[in-house]
PALO-220988 format. One record per residue (C-alpha): residue number from 1; x, z, y negated. Coordinates in steps of 0.2 Angstrom, whole numbers. Last residue first. Layout:
REM residues N
[NUM, [X, Z, Y]]
...
//
This chain:
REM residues 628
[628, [-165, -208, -40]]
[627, [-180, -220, -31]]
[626, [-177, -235, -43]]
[625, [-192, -229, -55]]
[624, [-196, -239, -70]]
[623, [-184, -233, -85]]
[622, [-169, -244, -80]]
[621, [-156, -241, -95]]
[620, [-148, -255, -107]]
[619, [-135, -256, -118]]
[618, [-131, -273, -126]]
[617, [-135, -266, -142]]
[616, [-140, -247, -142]]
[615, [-151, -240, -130]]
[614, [-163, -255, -124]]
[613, [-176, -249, -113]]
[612, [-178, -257, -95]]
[611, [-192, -262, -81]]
[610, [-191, -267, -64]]
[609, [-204, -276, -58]]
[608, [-212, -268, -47]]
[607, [-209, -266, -27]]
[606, [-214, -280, -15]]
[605, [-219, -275, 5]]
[604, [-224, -290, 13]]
[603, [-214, -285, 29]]
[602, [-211, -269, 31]]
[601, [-197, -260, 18]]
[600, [-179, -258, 23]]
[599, [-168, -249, 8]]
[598, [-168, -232, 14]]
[597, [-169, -219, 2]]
[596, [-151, -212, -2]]
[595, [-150, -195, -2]]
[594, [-147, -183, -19]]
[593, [-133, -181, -25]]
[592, [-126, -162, -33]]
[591, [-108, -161, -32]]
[590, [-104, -145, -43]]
[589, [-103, -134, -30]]
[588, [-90, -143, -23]]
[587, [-78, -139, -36]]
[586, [-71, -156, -45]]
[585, [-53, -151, -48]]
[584, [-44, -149, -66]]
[583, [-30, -141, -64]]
[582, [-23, -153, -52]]
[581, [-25, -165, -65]]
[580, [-26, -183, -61]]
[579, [-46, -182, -62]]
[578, [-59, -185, -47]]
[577, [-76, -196, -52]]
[576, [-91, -185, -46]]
[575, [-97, -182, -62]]
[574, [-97, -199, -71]]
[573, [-107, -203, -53]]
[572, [-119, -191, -56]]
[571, [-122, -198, -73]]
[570, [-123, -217, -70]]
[569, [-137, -210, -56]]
[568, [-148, -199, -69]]
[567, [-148, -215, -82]]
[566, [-141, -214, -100]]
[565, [-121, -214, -99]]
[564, [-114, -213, -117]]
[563, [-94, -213, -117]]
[562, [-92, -225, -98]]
[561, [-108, -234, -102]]
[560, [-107, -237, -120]]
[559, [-86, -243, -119]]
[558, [-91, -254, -104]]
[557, [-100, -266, -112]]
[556, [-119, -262, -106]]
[555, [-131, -262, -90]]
[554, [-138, -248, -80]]
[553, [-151, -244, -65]]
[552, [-144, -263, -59]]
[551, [-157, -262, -44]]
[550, [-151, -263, -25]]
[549, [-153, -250, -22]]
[548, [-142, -240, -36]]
[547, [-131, -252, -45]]
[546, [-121, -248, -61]]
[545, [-116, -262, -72]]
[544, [-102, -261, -83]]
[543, [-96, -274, -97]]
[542, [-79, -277, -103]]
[541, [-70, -270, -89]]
[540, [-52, -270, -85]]
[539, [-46, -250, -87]]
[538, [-65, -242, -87]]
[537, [-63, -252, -68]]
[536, [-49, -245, -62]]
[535, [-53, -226, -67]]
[534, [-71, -227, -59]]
[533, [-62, -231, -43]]
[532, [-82, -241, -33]]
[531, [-78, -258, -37]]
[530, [-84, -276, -38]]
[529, [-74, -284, -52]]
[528, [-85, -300, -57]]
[527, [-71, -310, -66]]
[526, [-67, -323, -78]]
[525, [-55, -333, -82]]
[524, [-47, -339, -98]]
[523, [-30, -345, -89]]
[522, [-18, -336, -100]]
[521, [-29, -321, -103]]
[520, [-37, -320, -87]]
[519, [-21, -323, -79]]
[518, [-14, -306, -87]]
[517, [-26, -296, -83]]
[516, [-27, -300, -64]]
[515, [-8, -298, -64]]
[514, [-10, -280, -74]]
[513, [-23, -277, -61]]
[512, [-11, -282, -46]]
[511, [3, -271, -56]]
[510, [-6, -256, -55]]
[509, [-12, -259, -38]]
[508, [6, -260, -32]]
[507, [10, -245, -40]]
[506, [-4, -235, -32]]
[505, [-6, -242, -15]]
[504, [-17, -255, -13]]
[503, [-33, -254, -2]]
[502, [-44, -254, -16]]
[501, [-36, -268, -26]]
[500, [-50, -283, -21]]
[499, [-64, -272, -20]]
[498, [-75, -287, -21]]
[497, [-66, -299, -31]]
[496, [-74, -312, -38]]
[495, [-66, -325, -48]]
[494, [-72, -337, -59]]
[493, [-67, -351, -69]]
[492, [-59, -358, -54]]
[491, [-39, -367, -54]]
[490, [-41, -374, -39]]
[489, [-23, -362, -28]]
[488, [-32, -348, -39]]
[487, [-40, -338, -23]]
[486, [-27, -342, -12]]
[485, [-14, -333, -25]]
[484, [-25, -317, -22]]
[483, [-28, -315, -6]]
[482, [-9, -319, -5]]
[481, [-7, -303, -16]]
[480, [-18, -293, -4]]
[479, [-9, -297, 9]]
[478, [5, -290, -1]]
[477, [-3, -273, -2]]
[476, [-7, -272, 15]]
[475, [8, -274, 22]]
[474, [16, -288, 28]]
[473, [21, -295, 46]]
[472, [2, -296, 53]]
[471, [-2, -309, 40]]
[470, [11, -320, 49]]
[469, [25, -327, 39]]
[468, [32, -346, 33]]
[467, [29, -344, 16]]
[466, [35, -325, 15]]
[465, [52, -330, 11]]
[464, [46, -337, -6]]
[463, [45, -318, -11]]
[462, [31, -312, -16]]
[461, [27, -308, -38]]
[460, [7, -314, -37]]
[459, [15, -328, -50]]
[458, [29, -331, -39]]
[457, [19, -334, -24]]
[456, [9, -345, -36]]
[455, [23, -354, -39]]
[454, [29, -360, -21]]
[453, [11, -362, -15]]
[452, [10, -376, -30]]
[451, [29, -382, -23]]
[450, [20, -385, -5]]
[449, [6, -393, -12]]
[448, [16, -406, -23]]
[447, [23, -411, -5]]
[446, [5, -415, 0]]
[445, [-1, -424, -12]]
[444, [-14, -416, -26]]
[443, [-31, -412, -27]]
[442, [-38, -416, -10]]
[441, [-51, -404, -11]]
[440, [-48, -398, 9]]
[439, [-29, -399, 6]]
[438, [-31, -389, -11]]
[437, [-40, -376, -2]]
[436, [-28, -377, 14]]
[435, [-12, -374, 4]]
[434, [-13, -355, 3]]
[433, [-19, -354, 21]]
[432, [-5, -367, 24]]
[431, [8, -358, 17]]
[430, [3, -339, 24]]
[429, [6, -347, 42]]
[428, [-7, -347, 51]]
[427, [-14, -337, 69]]
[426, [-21, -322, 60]]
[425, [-32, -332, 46]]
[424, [-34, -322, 31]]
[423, [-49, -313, 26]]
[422, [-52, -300, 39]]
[421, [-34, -296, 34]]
[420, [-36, -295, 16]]
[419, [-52, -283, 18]]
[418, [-62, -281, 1]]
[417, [-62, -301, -5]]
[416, [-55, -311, -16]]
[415, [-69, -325, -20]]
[414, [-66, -342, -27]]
[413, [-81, -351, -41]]
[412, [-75, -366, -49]]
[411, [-70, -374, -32]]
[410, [-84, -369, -25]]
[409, [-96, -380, -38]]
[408, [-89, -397, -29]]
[407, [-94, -387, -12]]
[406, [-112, -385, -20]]
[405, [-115, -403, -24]]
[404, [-111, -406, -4]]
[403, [-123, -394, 2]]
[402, [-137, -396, -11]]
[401, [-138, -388, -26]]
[400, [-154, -376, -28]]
[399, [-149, -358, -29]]
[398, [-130, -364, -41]]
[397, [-145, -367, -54]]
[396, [-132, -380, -64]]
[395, [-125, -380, -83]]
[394, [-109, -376, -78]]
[393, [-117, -361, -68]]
[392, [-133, -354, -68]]
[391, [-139, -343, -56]]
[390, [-157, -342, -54]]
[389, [-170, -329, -44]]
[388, [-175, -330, -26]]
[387, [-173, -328, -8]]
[386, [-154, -328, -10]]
[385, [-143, -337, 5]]
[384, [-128, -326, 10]]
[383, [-111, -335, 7]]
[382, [-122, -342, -6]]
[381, [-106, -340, -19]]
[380, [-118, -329, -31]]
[379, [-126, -322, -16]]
[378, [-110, -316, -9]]
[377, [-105, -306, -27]]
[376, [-124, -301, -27]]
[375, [-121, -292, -8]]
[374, [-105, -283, -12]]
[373, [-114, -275, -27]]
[372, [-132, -271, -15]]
[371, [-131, -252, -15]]
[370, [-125, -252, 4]]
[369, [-109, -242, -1]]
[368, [-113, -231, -18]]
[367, [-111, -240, -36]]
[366, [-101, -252, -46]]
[365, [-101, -269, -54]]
[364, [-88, -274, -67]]
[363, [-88, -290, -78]]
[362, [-75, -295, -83]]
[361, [-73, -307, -98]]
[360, [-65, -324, -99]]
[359, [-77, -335, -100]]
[358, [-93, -324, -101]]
[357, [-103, -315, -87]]
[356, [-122, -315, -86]]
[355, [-134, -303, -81]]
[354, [-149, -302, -70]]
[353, [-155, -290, -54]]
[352, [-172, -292, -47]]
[351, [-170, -283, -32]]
[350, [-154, -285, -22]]
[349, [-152, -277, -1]]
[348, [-169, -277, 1]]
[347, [-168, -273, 20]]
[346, [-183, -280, 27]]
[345, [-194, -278, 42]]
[344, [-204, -283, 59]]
[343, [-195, -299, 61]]
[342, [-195, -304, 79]]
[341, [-182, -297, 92]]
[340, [-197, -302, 108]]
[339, [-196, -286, 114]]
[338, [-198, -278, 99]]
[337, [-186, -275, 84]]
[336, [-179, -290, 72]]
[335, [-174, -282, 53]]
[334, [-172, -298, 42]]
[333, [-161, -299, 26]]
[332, [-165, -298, 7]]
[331, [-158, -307, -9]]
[330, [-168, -307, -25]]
[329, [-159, -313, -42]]
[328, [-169, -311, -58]]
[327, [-158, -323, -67]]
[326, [-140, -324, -66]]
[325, [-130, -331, -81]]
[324, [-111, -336, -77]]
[323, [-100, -346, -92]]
[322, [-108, -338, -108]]
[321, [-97, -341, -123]]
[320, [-95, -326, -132]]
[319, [-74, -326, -128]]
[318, [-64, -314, -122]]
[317, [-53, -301, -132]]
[316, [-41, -295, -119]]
[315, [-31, -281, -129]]
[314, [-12, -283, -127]]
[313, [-1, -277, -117]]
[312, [12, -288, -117]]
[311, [29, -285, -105]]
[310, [42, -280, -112]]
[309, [40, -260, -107]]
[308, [39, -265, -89]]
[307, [54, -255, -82]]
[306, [42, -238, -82]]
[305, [21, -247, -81]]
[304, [12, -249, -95]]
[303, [-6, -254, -91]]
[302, [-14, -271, -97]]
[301, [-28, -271, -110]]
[300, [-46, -269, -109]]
[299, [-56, -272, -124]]
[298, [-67, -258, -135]]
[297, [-54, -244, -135]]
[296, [-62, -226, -142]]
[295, [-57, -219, -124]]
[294, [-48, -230, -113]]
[293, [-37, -217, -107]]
[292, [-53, -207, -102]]
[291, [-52, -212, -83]]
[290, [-34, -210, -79]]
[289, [-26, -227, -73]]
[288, [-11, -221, -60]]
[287, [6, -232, -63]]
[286, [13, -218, -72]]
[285, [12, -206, -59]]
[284, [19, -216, -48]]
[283, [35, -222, -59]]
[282, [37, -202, -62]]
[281, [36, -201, -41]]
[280, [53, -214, -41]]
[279, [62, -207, -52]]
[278, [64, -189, -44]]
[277, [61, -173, -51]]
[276, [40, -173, -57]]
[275, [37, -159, -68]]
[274, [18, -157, -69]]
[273, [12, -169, -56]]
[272, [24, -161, -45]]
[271, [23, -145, -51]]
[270, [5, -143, -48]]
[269, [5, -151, -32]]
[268, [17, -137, -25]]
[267, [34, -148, -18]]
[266, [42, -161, -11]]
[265, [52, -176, -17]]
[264, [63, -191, -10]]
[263, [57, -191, 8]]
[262, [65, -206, 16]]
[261, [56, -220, 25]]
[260, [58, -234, 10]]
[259, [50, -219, -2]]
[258, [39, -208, 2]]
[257, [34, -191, -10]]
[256, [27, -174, 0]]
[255, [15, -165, -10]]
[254, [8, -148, -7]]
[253, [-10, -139, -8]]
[252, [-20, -155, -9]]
[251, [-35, -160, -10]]
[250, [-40, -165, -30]]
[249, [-22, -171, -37]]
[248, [-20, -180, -22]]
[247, [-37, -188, -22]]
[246, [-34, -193, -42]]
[245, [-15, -198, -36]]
[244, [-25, -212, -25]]
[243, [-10, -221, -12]]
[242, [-17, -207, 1]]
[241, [-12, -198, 18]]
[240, [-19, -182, 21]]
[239, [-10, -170, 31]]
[238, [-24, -156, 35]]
[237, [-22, -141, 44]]
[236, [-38, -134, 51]]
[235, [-41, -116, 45]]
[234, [-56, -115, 52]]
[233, [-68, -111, 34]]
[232, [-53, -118, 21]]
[231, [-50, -132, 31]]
[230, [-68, -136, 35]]
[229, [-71, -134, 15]]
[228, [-60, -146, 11]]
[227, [-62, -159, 24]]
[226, [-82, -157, 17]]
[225, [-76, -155, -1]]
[224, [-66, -173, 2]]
[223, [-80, -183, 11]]
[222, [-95, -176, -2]]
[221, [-82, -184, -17]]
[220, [-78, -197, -8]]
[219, [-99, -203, -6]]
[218, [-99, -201, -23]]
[217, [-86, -211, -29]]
[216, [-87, -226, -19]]
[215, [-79, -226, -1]]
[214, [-65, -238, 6]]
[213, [-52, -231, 2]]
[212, [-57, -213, 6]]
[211, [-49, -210, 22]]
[210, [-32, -217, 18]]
[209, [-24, -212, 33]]
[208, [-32, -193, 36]]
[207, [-23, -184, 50]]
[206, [-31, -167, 57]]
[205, [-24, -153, 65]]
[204, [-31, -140, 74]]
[203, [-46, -152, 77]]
[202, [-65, -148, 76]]
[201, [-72, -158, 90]]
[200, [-79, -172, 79]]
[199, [-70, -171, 64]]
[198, [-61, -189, 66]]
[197, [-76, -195, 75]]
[196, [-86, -190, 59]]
[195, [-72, -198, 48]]
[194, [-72, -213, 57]]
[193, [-92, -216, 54]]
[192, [-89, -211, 38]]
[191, [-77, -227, 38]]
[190, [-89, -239, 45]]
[189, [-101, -233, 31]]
[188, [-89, -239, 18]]
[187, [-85, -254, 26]]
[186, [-105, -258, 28]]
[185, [-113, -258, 44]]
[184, [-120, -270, 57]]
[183, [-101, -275, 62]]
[182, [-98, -258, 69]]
[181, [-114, -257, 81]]
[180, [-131, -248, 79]]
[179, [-140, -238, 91]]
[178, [-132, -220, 82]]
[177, [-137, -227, 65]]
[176, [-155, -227, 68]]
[175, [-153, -207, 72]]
[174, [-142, -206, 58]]
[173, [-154, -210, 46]]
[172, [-144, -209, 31]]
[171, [-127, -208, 32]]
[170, [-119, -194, 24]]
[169, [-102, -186, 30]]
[168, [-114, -170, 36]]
[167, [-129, -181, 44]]
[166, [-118, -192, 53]]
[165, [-110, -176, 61]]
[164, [-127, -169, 64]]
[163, [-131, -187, 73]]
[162, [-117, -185, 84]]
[161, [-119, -166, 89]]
[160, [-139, -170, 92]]
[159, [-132, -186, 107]]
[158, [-117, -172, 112]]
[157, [-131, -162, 115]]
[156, [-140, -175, 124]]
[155, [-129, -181, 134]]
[154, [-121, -165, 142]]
[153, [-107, -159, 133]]
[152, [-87, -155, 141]]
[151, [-80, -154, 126]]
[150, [-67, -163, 128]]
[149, [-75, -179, 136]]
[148, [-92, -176, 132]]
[147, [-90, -174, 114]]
[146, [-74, -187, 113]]
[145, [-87, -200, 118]]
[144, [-100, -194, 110]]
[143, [-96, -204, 93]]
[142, [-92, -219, 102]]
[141, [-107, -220, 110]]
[140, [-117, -217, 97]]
[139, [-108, -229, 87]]
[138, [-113, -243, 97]]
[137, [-101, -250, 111]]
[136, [-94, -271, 111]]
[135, [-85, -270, 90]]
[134, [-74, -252, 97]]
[133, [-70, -244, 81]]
[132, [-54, -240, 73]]
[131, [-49, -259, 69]]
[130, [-65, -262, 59]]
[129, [-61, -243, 50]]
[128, [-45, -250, 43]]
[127, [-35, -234, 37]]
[126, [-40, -223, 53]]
[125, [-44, -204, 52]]
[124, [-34, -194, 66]]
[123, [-40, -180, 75]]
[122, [-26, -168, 83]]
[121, [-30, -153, 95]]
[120, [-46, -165, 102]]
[119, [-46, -182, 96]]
[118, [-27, -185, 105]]
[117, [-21, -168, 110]]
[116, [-29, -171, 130]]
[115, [-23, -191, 131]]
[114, [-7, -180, 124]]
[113, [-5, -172, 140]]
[112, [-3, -189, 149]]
[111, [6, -201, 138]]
[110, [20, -188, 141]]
[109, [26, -175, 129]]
[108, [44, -179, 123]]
[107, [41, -183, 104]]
[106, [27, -170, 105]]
[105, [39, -155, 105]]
[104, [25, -141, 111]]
[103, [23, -123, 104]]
[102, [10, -112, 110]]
[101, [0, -114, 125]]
[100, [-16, -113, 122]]
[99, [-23, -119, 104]]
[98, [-8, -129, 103]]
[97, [6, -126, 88]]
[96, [14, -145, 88]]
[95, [32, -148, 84]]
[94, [37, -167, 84]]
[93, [57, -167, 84]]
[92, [70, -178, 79]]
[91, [77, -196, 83]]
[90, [73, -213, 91]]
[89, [56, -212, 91]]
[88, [51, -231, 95]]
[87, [38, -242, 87]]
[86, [30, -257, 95]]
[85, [14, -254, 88]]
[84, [9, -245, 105]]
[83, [23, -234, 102]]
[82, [17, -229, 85]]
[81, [4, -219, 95]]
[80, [11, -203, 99]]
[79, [-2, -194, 87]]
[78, [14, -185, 77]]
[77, [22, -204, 79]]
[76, [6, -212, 71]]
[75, [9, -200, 56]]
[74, [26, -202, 52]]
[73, [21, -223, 54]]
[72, [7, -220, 42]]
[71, [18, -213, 29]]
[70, [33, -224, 31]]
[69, [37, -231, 15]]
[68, [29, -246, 20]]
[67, [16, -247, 6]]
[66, [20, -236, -5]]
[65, [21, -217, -8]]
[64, [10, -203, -4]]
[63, [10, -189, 8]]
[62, [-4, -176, 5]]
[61, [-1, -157, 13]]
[60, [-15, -148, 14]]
[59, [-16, -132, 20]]
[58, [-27, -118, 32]]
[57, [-15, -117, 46]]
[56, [3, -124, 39]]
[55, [10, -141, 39]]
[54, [30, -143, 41]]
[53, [44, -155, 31]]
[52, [55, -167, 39]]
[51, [61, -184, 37]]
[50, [76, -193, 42]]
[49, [75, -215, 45]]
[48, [56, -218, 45]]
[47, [51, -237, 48]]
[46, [69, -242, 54]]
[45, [71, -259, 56]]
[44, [80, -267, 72]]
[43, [84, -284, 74]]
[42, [76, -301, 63]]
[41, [64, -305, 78]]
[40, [58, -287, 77]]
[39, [61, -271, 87]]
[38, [54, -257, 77]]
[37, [62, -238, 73]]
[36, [59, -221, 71]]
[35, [68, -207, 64]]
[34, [61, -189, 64]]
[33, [72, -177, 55]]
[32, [60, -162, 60]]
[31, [42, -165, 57]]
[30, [31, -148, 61]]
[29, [14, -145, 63]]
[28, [5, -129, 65]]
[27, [17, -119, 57]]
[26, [20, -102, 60]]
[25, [17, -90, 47]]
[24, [30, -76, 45]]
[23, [36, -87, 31]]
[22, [24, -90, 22]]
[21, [21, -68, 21]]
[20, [37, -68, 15]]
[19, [34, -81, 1]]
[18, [19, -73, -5]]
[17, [28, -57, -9]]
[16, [43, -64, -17]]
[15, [32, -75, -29]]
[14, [23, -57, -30]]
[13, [38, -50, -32]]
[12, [42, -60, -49]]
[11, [27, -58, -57]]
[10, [29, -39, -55]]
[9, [14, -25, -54]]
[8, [3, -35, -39]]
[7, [20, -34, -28]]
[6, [23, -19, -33]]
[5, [7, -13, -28]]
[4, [6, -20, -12]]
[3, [21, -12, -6]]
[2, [14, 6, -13]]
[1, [0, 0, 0]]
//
């Protein structure tokens, strides 16, 4: 007790005080100089030459850094499956603290015992949720696998088990969900899905790769406070693997920095982000957008990145001329049930939504996963055929073009989408998937082709090495890039990219928005930036609209919506946006969403026609209902 006292008496003991009582804890998990290497056609590379640092019960430890700084290789050796990728530990120790058992050195354990750890001691949330579940078995099945298997429950408690977890990470109707398979849900739902196999059987330790990536604001801020909340209630150790300093800032207890398989910096969240040591995490930190930096600023403009300080930053003005205008566009798809799989329902997916995009302007969209934004982006292209409504385009309803006066129109129109290696051809060289536009348009002759690729892989800043690659041998990042360069190869007006930077990691995305920007000034583009990080799209918006179910609940330039949001939904999700400020966390208490309403409706069900009240000029709110 008298112990106690001093300690509470003296700043200095109590630092002395907690750090005695860290270190009579035992650590759950445990890298010690771990070196792993990969076999390749080029000779060996080492993924992760001599890193160590330990997780403790009840902590969580974020590692960030680039892509291919070895994050997700340290974590697929602690799950033994970076052997599978054709990885190789070649050095160090893997220390696990089992339920029973004690201690074990997973780095010798055999493919055996850890068929035991995996999904039950250790749960690991997978960065590409496509990839992470089975496309053949529904999610119920894949959800009660582990249950039964483990946990040793009959079918139907495993069956309520699966649709409480579905419940907790927030799908709505989880029943329905539980007869569904992968590719009938959304990216952001197939990753929930993850997360809820992930937590299934309540791990000792659990690995998150990027779990958030691919969720809006909302849903991340529900999926963070749960993985909080179950670490701080069972003292699960958590090491939580981001490129999203907002997440860090939010989760984390410590921070280990990544670079080029080394760890260059560790240490309490506060004093990394405070006082960061070594280069390389001040350049992160610098290359994170911070939602309110644009505060009292009515025009995007370029971030400034360390070593970039010549580089222009100028506003991005835009023009008034209209060059995209949508008109009351209606797009819904058909729900088959009954022996006979006819029609029985309809998901209306977009309801009634209109706006218009100028030559080059940005026009952001955001809002939850399945709120229809990823849907008008698809419409507009007729990669999904609308039921109704206009799009005008160069003086053309884009709806009523035939096939071949519609391919003409594609080449104005290009689409980067959300998953970059869904998006490019696996068995191609990156050349001709980049060429194959201008090949299928005949625009120029073939060895004026190969010295276009050339510059536009210099423009998107890859080397010309990568020409004659695989998708498979780059990271995620620069697949993204040649997303990118494919998307210009024509030249179009207009570019949509549906989450198009969401799976970057934070330096590369800063400098694949500062790309974007600076095209659209040179080239006068325009985008429709579908995105759910709050941060990125207050940096490159000009306008904002905010979907909820389909409707746009709120419409304006982007500096009226982000300093003077109107409707109840624009609001929550303002709220639920998390701040690069350790101090400055979103408590779980103050997340208050309501659940969605499911957006399937029987056939010849039409709701009203959505109704809205100008605010101020160019700002306007939904004032019929929209079911928030």
């Amino acid at each position: 007790m008298l112990t106690l006292i001093a300690y509470l008496s003296d700043p200095n003991l109590v630092w002395l005080g907690m750090k005695m009582l860290d270190d009579d804890k035992t650590p759950i998990a445990e890298f010690k100089n771990l070196k792993v290497v990969f076999e390749t056609k080029d000779g060996t590379v080492t993924g992760v030459e001599d890193v160590s640092f330990s997780i403790y019960p009840g902590e969580t430890v974020c590692v960030v850094g680039e892509s291919g700084s070895g994050k997700s290789v340290s974590s697929l050796s602690m799950m033994r499956l970076v052997e599978f990728g054709g990885g190789k530990i070649e050095g160090g120790k893997l220390n696990f603290e089992k339920q029973v058992g004690g201690s074990i050195d997973l780095a010798n354990a055999t493919q055996k015992s850890m068929r035991h750890t995996r999904g039950n001691e250790i749960g690991m949330i997978f960065q590409e949720p496509m990839t992470a579940l089975n496309p053949v078995f529904t999610i119920g099945r894949q959800l009660t696998e582990g249950l039964r298997l483990h946990k040793k429950l009959s079918k139907q408690q495993a069956r309520l088990r699966a649709i409480e977890l579905l419940d907790q990470v927030r799908i709505p109707e989880p029943e329905k969900r539980l007869k569904q398979y992968p590719h009938e849900l959304s990216g952001g739902m197939r990753q929930r899905v993850v997360i809820a196999m992930a937590l299934a059987c309540e791990p000792r330790l659990l690995i998150a790769d990027e779990p958030t990536t691919a969720l809006d604001v909302t849903i991340q801020a529900e999926i963070l406070a749960l993985i909080d909340r179950l670490k701080r209630e069972t003292g699960t150790a958590v090491m939580f693997i981001t490129h999203d300093m907002a997440v860090v800032a939010q989760m984390a207890d410590r921070v280990v920095v990544m670079y080029r398989g080394n760890k260059v910096e560790e240490g309490n969240v506060i004093d990394v982000f405070e006082n960061p040591q070594h280069d390389y995490t001040k350049s992160l930190l610098s290359a994170v957008p911070k939602l309110g930096e644009m505060l009292g600023k009515k025009y995007p403009e370029p971030m400034k990145l360390i070593g970039e300080s010549k580089k222009s930053t100028k506003p991005l003005i835009g023009t008034d001329d209209v060059l995209l205008e949508v008109k009351n566009l209606v797009t819904r798809f058909p729900v088959a049930g009954g022996l006979l799989r006819r029609t029985v329902a309809q998901v209306h997916a977009v309801e009634n939504v209109s706006f218009s995009i100028k030559r080059g302007c940005t026009l952001a969209l955001v809002g939850e996963s399945g709120c229809g934004k990823s849907t008008v982006g698809r419409s507009l292209l007729r990669l999904v055929e609308p039921v109704s409504g206009e799009v005008g385009m160069a003086g053309k309803d884009v709806l009523k073009l035939s096939k071949d006066e519609l391919r003409n129109i594609r080449s104005d129109m290009q689409m980067v989408f959300q998953d970059p290696f869904a998006s490019l051809d696996p068995q191609m060289l990156l050349l001709d998937q980049v060429a194959e536009p201008m090949r299928n348009f005949s625009t120029m002759s073939e060895s004026s082709i190969e010295a276009r690729v050339e510059s536009l892989f210099e423009r998107v800043e890859l080397p010309k090495s990568f020409l004659r690659r695989y998708p498979h041998e780059l990271s995620g990042g620069q697949r993204q890039r040649v997303a990118i360069a494919r998307a210009l190869a024509l030249n179009p007006k207009l570019i949509i990219a549906d989450e198009a930077v969401s799976a970057l990691d934070v330096s590369v995305q800063a400098q694949v928005l500062n790309l974007m920007m600076e095209l659209q000034s040179e080239l006068e583009l325009s985008f429709l930036f579908i995105s759910h990080d709050m941060a990125v799209v207050e940096r490159v918006s000009h306008e904002v609209g905010v979907m909820y179910l389909g409707r746009l609940v709120e419409i304006g330039s982007r500096q009226a919506v982000f300093s003077n949001p109107q409707h109840a939904y624009t609001k929550a999700l303002m709220s639920a946006v998390p701040i690069v400020d350790p101090s400055k966390r979103v408590l779980e208490g103050d997340l208050k969403f309501k659940q969605i309403p499911s957006p399937i409706h029987p056939l010849g069900y039409e709701p009203e026609s959505p109704e809205y009240k100008e605010v101020s000029e160019g700002h306007f709110v939904l004032t019929s209902d929209c079911g928030y």
